[in-house]
C-alpha positions in Angstrom: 64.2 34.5 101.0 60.4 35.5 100.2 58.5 38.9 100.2 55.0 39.3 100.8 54.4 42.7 98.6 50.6 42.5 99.8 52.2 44.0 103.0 52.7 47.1 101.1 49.3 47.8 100.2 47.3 45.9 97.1 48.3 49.0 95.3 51.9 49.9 94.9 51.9 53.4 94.2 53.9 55.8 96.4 58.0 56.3 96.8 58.4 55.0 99.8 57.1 52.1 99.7 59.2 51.5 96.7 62.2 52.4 98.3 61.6 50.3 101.2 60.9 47.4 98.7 64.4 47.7 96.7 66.5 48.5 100.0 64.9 44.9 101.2 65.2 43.0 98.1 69.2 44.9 97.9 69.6 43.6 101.1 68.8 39.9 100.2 70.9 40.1 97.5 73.7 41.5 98.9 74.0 38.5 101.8 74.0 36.2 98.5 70.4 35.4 98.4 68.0 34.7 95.8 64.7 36.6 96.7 61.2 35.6 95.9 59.3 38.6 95.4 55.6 37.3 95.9 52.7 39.7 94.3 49.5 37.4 95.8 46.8 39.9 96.1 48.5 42.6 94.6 46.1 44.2 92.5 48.6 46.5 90.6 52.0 48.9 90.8 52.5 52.2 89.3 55.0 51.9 86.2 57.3 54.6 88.5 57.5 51.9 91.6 58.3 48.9 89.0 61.1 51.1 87.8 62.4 52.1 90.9 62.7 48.7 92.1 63.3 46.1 89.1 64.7 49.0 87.0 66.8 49.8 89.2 68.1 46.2 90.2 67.9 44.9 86.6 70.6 48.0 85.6 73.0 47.3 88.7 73.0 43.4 88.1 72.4 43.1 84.8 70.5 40.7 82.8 72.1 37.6 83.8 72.1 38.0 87.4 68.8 39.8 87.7 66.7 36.8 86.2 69.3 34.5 88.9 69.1 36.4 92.2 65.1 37.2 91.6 62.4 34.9 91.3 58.8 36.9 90.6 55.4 34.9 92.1 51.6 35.0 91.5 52.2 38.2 89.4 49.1 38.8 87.1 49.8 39.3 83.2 48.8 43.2 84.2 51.2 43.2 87.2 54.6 41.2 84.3 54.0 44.1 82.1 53.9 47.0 84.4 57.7 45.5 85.6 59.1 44.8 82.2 58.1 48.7 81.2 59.5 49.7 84.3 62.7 47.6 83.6 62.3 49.1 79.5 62.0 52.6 81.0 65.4 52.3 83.3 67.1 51.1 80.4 66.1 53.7 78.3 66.7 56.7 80.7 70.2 54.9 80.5 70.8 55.5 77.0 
């Protein structure tokens, strides 16, 4: 299952919108989906939101199943590294 973040805004910025994200990409996962998460003219996304959602997910399904379940689409270079600080950051709050 795909989903369009443009629909969000072509800045994700603000915790809502970042807990409506992970409760829909949960919800894929949890009916034993894969989910396309498809940035197309997303310009960027606060470090917070990319660490509420793929911090978040990466920490409850760990590395393995993380990189299975979800498949990340027309993300710019900016947009891969703003989601692996956000994923660093969970992990490090972890510690």
């Amino acid at each position: 299952m795909k989903i369009e973040l443009k629909k969000y805004g072509l800045i994700i910025s603000d915790k809502d919108s970042g807990n409506i994200i992970y409760t829909e990409i949960k919800k894929i996962i949890s009916e034993n989906n894969n989910c396309i998460i498809d940035f197309k003219d997303v310009k960027s996304m606060a470090t917070f939101n990319a660490k509420q959602i793929f911090g978040k997910l990466y920490l409850e399904l760990g590395s393995n199943l993380f990189f299975e379940k979800i498949e990340i689409k027309n993300a710019s270079d900016d947009l891969k590294l703003i989601i692996r600080l956000g994923i660093q950051s969970a992990l490090e709050d972890k510690k």
